[in-house]
N, C-alpha and C positions, 0 to 999 in steps of 0.2 A: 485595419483588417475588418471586412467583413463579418458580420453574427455568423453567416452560412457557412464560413469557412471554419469559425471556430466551431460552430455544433461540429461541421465533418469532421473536423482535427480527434473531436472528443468522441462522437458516435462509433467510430472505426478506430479507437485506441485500445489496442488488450491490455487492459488493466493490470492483468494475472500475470504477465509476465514482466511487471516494471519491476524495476529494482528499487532499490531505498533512495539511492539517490536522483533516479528517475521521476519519480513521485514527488518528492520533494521541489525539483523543476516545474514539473506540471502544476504543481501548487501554489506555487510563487505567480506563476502566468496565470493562472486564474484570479488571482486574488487581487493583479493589475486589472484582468478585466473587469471583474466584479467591483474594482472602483470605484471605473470611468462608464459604467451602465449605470442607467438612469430606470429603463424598462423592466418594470415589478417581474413581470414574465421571463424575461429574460436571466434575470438576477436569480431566478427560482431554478431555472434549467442549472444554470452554472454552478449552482450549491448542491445541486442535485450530483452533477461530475466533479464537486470537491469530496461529496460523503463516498463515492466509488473509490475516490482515491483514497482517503481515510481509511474506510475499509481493507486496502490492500497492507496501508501498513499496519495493521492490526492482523492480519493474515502473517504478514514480515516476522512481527514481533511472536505471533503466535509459532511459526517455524523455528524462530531462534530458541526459545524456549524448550522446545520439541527436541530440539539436536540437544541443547547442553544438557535437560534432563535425562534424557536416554544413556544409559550408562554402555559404554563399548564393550565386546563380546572379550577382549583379554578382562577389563574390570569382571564380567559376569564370573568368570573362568575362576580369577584371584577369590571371591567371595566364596565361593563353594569348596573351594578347597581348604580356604583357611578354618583352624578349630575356633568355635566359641568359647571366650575366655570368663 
């Protein structure tokens, strides 16, 4: 596979919309490429589209977090009604 085809694979990828396990693919494929490159330049692009991907699951992680912290609107409901003991 061509360099040019993997920059377009990467340059034109929405990040923001991969999913955990998506990501996780892309990751693995980069981390072949980044084996079998030799090209200091190249190797630096490539890590450049591993830290996007990181980032997203840090975004992932940060959503999960987000949902299980936020308490649902029947929890909201129960707390207010109930008396302080």
């Amino acid at each position: 596979m061509s360099a040019g085809l993997i920059d377009w694979i990467f340059e034109n990828l929405d990040v923001q919309n991969l999913d955990r396990k998506q990501v996780y693919h892309y990751l693995d494929y980069l981390k072949e490429i980044v084996g079998q490159e030799k090209a200091l330049n190249k190797i630096i692009k490539y890590y450049s589209y591993k830290v996007s991907l990181e980032s997203r699951l840090v975004n992932l992680d940060q959503e999960l977090v987000n949902t299980v912290a936020a308490p649902s609107s029947s929890e909201k409901d129960t707390n207010k009604s109930s008396p302080v003991v």
